[in-house]
SERO-4910 file (N, C-alpha, C, O; in steps of 0.05 Angstrom, whole numbers):
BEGIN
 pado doro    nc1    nc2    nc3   cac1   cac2   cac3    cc1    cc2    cc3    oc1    oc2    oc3
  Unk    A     17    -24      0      0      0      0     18     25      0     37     26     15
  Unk    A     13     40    -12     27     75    -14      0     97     -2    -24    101     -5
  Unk    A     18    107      9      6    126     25      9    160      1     23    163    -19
  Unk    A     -6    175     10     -6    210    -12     -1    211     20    -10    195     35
  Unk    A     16    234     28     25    253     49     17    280     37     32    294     25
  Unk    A    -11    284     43     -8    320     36     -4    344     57    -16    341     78
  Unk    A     11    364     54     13    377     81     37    396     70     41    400     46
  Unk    A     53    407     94     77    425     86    107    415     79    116    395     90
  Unk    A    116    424     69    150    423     76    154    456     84    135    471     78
  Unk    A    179    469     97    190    487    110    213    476    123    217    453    133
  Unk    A    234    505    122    253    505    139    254    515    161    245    538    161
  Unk    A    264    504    189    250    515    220    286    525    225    306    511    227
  Unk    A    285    548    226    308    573    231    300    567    265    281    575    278
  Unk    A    319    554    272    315    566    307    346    571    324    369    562    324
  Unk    A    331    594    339    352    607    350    344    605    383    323    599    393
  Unk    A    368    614    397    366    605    434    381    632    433    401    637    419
  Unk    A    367    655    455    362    675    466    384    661    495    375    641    506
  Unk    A    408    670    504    417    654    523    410    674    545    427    682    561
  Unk    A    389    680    545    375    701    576    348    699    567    340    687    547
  Unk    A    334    713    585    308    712    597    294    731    579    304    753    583
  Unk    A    269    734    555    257    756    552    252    774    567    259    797    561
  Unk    A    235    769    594    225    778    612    239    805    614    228    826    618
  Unk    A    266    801    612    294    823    619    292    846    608    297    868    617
  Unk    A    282    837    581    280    858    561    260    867    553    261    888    540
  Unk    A    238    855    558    209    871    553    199    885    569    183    874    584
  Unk    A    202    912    572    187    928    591    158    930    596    146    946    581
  Unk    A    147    920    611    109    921    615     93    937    598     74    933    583
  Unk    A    111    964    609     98    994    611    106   1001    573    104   1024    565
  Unk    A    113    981    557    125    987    537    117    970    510    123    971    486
  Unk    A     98    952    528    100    938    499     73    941    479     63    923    466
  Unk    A     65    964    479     44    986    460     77    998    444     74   1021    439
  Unk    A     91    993    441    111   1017    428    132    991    428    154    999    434
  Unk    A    132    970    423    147    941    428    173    947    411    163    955    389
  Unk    A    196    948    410    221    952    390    246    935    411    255    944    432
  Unk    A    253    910    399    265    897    413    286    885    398    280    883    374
  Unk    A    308    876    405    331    859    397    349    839    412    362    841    433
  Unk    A    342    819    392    362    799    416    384    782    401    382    772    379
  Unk    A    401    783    417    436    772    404    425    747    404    412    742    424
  Unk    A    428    725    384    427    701    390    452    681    372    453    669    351
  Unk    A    471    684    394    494    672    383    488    632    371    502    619    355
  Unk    A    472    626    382    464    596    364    435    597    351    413    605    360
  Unk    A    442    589    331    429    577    307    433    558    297    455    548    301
  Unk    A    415    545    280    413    522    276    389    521    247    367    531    252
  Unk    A    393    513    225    371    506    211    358    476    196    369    459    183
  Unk    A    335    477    204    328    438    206    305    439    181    289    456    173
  Unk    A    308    419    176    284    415    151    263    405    167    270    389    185
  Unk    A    237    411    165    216    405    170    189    409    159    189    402    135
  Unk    A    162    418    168    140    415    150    122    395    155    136    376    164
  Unk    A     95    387    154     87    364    164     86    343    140     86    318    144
  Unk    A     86    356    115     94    325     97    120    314     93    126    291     87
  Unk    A    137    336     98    166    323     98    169    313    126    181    292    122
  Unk    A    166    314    148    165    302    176    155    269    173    163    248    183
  Unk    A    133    274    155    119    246    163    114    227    143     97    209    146
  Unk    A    136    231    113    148    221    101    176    210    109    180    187    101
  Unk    A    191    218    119    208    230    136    212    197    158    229    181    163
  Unk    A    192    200    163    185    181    186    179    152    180    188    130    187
  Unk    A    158    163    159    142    136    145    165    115    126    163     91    121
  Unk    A    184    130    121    213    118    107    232    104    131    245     84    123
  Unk    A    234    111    152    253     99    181    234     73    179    247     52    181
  Unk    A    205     72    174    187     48    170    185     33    158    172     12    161
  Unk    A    199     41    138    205     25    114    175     22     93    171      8     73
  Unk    A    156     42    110    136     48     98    129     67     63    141     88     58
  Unk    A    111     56     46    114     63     22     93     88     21     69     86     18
  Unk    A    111    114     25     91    145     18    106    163     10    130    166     16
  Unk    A     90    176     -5     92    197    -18     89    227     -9     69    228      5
  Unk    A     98    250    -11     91    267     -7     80    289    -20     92    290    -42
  Unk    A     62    309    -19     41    321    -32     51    355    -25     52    362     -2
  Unk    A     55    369    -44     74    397    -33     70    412    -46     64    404    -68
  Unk    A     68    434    -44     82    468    -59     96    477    -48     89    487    -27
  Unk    A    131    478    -57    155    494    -56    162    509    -65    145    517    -80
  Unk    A    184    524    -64    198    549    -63    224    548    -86    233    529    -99
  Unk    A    228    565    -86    256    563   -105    270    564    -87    292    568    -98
  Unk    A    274    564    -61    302    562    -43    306    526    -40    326    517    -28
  Unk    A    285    507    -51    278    482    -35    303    467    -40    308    452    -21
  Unk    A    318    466    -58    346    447    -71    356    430    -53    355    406    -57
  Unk    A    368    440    -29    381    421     -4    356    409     16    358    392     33
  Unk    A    343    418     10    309    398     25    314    382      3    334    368      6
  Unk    A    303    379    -17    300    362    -42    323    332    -37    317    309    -31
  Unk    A    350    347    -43    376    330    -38    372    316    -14    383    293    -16
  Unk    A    359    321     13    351    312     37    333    289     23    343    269     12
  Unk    A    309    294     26    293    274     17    298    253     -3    291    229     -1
  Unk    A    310    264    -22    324    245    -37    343    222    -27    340    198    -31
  Unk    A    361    232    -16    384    216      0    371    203     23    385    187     36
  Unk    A    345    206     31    330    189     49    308    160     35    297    141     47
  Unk    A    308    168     10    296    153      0    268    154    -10    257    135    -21
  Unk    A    258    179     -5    234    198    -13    229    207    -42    241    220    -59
  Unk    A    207    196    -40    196    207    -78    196    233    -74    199    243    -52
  Unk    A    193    248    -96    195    279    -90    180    283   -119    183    306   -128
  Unk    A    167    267   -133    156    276   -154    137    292   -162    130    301   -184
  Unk    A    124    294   -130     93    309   -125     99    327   -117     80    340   -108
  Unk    A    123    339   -114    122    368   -102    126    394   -123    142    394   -141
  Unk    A    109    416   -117    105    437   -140    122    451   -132    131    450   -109
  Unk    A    131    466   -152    155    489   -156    134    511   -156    120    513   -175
  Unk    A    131    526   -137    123    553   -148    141    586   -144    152    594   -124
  Unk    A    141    600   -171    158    613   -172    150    638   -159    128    647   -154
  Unk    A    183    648   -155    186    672   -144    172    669   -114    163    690   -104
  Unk    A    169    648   -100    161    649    -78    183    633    -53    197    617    -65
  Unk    A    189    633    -25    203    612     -9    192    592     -6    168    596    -11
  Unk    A    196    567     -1    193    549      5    181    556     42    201    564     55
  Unk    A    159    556     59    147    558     76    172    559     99    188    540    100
  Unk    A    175    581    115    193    580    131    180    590    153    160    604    153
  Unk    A    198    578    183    198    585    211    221    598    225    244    588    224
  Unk    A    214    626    242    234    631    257    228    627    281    207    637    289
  Unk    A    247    610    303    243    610    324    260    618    342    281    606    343
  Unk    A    254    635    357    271    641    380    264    628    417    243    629    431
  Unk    A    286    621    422    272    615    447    298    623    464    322    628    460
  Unk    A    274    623    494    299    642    511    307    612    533    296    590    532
  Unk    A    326    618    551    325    594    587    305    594    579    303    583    558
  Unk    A    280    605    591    257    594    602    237    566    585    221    550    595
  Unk    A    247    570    560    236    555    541    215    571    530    196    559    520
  Unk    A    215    598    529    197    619    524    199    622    491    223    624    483
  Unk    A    179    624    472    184    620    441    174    647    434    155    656    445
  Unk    A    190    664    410    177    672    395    180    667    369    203    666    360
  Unk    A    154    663    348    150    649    323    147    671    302    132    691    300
  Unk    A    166    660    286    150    683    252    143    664    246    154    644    255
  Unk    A    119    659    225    121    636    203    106    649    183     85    661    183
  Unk    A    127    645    162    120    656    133    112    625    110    128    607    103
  Unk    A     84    630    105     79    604     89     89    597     62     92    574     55
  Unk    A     97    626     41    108    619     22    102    609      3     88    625     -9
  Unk    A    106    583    -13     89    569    -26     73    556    -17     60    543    -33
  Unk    A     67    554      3     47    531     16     23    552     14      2    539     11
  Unk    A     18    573     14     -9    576      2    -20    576    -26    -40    590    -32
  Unk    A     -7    561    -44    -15    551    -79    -13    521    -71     -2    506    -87
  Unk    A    -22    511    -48    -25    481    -47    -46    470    -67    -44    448    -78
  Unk    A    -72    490    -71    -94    482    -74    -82    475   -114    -98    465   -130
  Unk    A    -58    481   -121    -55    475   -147    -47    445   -149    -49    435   -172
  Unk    A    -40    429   -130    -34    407   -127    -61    384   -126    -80    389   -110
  Unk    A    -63    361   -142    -82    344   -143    -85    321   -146    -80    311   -168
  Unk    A    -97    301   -120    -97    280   -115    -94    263   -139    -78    244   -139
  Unk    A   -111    269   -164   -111    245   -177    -94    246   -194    -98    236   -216
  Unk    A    -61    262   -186    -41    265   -205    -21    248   -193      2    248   -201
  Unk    A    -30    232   -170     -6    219   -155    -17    191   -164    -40    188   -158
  Unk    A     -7    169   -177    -16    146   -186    -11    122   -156      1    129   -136
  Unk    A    -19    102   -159    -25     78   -140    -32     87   -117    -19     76    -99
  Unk    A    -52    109   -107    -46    115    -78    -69     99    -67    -92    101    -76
  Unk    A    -59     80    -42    -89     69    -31   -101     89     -9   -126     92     -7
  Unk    A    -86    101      7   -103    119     33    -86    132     28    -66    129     15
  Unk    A    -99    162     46    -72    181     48    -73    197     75    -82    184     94
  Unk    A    -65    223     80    -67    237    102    -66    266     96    -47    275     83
  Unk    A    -85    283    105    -83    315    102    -82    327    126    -99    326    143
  Unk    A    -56    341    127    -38    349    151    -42    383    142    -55    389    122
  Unk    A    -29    401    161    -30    427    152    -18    443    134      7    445    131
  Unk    A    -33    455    122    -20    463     91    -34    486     84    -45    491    106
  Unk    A    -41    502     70    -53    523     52    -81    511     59    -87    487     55
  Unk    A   -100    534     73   -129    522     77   -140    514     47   -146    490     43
  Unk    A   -143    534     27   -157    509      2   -144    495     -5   -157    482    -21
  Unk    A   -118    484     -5   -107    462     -7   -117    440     13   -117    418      2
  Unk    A   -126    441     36   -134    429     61   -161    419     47   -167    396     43
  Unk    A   -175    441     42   -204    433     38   -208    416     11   -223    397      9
  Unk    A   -193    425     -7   -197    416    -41   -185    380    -38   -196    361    -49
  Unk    A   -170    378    -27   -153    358    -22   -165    331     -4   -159    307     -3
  Unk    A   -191    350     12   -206    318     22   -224    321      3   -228    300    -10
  Unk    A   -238    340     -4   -264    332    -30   -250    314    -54   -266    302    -69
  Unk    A   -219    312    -59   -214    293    -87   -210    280    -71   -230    268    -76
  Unk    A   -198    264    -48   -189    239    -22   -222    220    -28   -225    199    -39
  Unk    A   -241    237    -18   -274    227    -21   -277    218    -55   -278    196    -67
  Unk    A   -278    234    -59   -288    230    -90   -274    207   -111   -284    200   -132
  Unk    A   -253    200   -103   -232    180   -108   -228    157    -91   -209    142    -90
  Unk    A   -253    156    -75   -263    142    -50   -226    129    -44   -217    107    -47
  Unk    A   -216    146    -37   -187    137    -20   -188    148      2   -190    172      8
  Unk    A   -187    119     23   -200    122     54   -172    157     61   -151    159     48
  Unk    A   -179    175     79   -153    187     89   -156    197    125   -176    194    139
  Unk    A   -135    206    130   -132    213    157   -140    245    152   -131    258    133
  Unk    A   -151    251    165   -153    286    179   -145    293    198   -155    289    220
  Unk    A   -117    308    193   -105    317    216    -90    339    213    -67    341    205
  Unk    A   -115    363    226   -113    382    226    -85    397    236    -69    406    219
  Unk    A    -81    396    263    -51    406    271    -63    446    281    -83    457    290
  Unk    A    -42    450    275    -42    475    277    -60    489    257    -71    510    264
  Unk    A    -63    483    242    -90    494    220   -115    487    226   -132    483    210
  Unk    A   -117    485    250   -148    481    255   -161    516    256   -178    525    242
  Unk    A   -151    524    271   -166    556    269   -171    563    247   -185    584    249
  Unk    A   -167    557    221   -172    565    202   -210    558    197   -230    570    190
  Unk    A   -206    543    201   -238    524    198   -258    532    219   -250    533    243
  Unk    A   -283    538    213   -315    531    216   -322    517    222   -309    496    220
  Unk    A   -350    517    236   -359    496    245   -368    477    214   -368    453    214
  Unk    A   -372    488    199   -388    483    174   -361    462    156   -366    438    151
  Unk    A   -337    473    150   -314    462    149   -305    438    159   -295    419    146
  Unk    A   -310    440    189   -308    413    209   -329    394    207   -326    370    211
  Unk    A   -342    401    202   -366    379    192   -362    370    161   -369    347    155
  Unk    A   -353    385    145   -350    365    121   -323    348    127   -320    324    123
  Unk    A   -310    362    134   -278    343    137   -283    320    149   -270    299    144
  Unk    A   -309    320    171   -316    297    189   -328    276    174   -326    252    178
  Unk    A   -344    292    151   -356    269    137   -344    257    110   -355    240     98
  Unk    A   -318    271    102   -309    256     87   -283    240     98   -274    222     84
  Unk    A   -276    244    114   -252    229    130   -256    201    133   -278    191    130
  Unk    A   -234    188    139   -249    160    154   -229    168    180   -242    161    199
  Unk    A   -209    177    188   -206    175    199   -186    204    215   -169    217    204
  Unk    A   -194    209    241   -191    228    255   -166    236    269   -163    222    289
  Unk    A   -144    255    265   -116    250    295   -117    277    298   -118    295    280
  Unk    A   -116    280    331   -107    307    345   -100    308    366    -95    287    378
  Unk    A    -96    334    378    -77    321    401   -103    338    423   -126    343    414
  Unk    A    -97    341    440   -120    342    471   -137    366    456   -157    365    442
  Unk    A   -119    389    464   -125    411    460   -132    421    426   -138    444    421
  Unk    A   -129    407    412   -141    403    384   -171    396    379   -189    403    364
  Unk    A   -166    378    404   -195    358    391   -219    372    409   -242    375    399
  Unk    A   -209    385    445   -213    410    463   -239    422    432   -262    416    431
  Unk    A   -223    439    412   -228    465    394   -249    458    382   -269    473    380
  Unk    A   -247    430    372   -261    415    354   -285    401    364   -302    395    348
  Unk    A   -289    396    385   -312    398    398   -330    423    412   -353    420    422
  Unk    A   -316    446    409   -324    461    417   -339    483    394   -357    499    399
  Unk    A   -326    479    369   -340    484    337   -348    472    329   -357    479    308
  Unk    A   -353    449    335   -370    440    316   -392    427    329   -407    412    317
  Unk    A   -395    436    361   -421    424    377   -420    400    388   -436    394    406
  Unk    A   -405    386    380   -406    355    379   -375    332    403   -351    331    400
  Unk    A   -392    321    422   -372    306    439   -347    290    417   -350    286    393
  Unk    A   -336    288    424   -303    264    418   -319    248    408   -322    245    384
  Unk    A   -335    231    430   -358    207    416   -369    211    399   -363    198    378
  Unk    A   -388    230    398   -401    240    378   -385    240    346   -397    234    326
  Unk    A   -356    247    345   -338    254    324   -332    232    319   -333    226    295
  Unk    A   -324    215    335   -320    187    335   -339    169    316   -330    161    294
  Unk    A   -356    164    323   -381    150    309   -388    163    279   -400    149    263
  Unk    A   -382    181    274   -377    189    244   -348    184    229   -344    196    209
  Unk    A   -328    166    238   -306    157    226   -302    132    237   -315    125    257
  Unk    A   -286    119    228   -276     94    233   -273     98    265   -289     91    283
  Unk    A   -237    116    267   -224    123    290   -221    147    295   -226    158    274
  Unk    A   -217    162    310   -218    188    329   -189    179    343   -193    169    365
  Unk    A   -166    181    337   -143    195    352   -132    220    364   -124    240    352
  Unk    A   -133    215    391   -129    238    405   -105    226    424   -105    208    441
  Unk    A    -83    249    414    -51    246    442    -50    264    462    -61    285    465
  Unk    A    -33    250    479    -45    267    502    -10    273    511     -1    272    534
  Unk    A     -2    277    498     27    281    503     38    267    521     36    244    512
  Unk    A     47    266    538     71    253    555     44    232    578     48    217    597
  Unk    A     20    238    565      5    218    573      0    191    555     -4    169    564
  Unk    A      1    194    540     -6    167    518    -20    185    503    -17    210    503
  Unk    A    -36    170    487    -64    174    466    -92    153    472    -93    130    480
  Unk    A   -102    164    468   -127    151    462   -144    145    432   -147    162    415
  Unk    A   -152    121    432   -164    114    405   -195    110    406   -204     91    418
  Unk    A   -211    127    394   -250    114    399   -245    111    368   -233    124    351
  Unk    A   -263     83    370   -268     66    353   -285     43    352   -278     22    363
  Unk    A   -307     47    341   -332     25    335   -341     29    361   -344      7    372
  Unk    A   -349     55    381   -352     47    406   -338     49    429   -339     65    447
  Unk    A   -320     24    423   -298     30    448   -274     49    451   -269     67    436
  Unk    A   -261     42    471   -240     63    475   -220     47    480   -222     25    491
  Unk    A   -192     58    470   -171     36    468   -142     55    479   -129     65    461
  Unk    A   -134     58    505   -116     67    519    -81     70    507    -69     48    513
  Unk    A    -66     84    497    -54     76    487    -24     82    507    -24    107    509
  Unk    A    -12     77    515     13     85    535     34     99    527     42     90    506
  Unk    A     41    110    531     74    128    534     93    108    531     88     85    539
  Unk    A    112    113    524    135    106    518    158    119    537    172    134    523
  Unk    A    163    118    552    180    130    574    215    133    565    231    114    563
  Unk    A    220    162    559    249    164    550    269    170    571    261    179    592
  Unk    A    296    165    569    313    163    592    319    200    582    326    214    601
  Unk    A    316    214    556    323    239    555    308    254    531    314    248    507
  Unk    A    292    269    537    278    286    524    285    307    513    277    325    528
  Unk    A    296    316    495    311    332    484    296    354    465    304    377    461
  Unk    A    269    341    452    260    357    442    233    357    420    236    353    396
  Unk    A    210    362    430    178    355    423    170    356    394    152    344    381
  Unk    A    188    372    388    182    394    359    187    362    338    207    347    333
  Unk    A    150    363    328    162    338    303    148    301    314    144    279    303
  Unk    A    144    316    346    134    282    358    111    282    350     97    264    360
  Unk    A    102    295    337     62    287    333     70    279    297     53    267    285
  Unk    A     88    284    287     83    276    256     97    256    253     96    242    233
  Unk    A    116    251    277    121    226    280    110    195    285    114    171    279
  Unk    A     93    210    301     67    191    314     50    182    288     48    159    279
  Unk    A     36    207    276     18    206    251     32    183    233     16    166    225
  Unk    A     65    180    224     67    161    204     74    140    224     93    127    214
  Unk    A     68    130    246     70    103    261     46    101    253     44     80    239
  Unk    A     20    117    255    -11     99    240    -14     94    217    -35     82    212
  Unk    A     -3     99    202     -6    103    175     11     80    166      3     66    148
  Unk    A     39     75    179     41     41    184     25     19    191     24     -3    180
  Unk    A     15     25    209     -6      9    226    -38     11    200    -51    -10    198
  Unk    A    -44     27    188    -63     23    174    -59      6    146    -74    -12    138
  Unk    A    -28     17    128    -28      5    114    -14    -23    113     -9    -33     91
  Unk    A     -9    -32    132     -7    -67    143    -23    -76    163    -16    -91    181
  Unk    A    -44    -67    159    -80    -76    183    -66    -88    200    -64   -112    197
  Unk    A    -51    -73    224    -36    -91    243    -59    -81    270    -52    -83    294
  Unk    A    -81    -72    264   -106    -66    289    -97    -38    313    -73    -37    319
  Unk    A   -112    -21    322   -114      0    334    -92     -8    344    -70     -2    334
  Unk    A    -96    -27    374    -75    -33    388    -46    -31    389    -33    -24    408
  Unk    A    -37    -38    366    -11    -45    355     -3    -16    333     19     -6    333
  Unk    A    -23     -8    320    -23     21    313    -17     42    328     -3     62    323
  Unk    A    -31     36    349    -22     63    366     -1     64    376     14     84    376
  Unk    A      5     34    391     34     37    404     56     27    389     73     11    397
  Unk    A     55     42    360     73     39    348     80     71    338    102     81    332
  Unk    A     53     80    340     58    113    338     76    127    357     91    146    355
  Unk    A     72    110    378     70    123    410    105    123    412    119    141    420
  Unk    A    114     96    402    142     94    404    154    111    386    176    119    392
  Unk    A    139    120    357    155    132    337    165    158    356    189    163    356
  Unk    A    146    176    371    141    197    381    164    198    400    179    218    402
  Unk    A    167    168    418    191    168    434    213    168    434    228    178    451
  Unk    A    219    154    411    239    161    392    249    191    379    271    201    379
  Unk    A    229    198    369    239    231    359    242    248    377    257    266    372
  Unk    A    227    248    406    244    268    427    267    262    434    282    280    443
  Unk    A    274    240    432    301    243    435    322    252    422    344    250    434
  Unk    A    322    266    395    333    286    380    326    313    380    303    322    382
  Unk    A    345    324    377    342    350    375    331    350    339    339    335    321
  Unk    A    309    374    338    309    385    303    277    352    303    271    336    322
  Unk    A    264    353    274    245    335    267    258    310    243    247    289    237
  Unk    A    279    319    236    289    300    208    309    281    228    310    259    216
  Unk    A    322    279    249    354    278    260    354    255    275    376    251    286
  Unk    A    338    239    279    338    212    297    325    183    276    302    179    268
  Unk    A    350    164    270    345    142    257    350    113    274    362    107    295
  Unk    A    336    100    258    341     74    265    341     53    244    344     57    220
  Unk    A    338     29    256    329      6    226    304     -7    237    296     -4    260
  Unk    A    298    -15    226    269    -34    231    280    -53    251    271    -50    274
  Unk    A    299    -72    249    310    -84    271    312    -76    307    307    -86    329
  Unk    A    320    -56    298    325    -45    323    299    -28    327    296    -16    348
  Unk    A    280    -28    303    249    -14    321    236    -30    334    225    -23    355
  Unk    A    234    -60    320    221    -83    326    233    -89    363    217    -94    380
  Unk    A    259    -88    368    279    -90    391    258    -78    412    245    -88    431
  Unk    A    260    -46    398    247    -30    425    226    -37    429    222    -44    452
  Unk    A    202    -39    411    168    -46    410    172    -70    422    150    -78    430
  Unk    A    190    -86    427    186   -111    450    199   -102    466    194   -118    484
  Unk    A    212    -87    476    219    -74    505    201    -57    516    205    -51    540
  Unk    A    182    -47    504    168    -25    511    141    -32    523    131    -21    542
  Unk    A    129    -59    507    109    -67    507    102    -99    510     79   -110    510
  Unk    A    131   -114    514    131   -140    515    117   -154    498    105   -174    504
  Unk    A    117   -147    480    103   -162    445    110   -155    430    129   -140    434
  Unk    A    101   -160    399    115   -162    375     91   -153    354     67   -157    358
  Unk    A    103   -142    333     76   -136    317     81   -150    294     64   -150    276
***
């Protein structure tokens, strides 16, 4: 089975403030805000949620594709994906624009501040499902809202089961929005405070969201996830790391552990806590592309973790 990954690629610019904002923002001042901060480290990481969970779905030895609009800066992303083993044939060139970028600054405290410039990722909506050949399911991650929206109406219409997973682009959407995504989806992932929004626009309990798709995934970060499905509820556990290094990237990590688990019907169970480990695994790197393994040694951990085998 091949998976369509539609969603972003971007480069995440992050920088460490080695002091406290707090120091430098005056209360009484920030109507008139003009600030500067030295940030002697930097660092730039490829990321995006289709390159993340392509990215991932390849450490799996899993067969997907990714679904894009890029930049004319994209060349050394490209060379990345490539040298990982990533098709790159679906990704659009659009001109005179960047390839979707992030600036991050953070201070000690773990205090962030974000630019994010989308770039090409808002001409997603030029990209089209039925230009990617053999795809059995796929997944729509955050990207250019009519790219988001156009992208489950051809997923439906090409009756190719897909995941909805909103992310950070959920504010973009309506209650009216959330209700079609609900009804063309089969299947649901968000994290607490996602799914929190999403019950709260669109009227309707978890359960309630639930019973209109297959599955309803919801993570609960350093708690596990939970799975409703046909009814029940299926607990999914944490993965306990000896060093946490860094979050950024663990949910698109997670997303292509199901997307394994779906396209080898290995059942919720074994789906989830295979997500759950992917996730455990990527905090322990710094950046979203930077932590590998082999299947050998995933299979190793998923019986250390969970005393079984999938």
């Amino acid at each position: 089975m091949t998976a369509l990954i539609c969603g972003s690629f971007a480069f995440d610019q992050i920088m460490v403030f080695p002091d406290q904002f707090k120091k430098h923002i005056l209360p009484d001042k920030v109507h008139m805000l003009n600030v500067s901060f030295l940030v002697p480290e930097m660092r730039r990481e490829f990321g995006g949620t289709a390159g993340n969970i392509a990215y991932n779905l390849r450490l799996l030895e899993g067969s997907g594709v990714p679904m894009a609009t890029i930049g004319s800066d994209f060349a050394p992303y490209r060379a990345w994906m490539e040298k990982c083993g990533v098709v790159t044939k679906y990704l659009r060139d659009v001109d005179e624009q960047f390839t979707a970028q992030a600036f991050i600054t953070t201070d000690m405290d773990d205090n962030q501040i974000t630019a994010f410039h989308p770039g090409a990722m808002n001409w997603s909506h030029l990209n089209q499902v039925g230009d990617a050949a053999g795809i059995t399911l796929g997944i729509i991650s955050p990207d250019g809202r009519e790219g988001m929206v156009e992208h489950a109406t051809q997923f439906a219409e090409a009756d190719i089961p897909f995941i909805f997973d909103p992310g950070q682009g959920l504010p973009m959407f309506g209650k009216e929005d959330l209700l079609q995504f609900i009804s063309q989806a089969s299947w649901i992932t968000v994290n607490d405070y996602e799914s929190a929004m999403m019950q709260e626009r669109t009227g309707l309990s978890v359960v309630e969201i639930a019973a209109q798709v297959e599955a309803m995934i919801v993570t609960l970060g350093g708690k596990g996830a939970v799975i409703y499905t046909e009814g029940h509820r299926i607990d999914i556990p944490v993965v306990e790391v000896e060093h946490a290094l860094d979050p950024t990237g663990c949910g698109d990590a997670f997303r292509a552990g199901l997307l394994y688990g779906l396209m080898n019907e290995l059942g919720w169970e074994s789906s989830g806590r295979i997500a759950s480990l992917m996730g455990a695994l990527k905090i322990g790197s710094h950046g979203t592309q930077n932590h590998r393994f082999t299947m050998k040694e995933f299979r190793t951990a998923y019986q250390q973790a969970f005393d079984a085998e999938f």
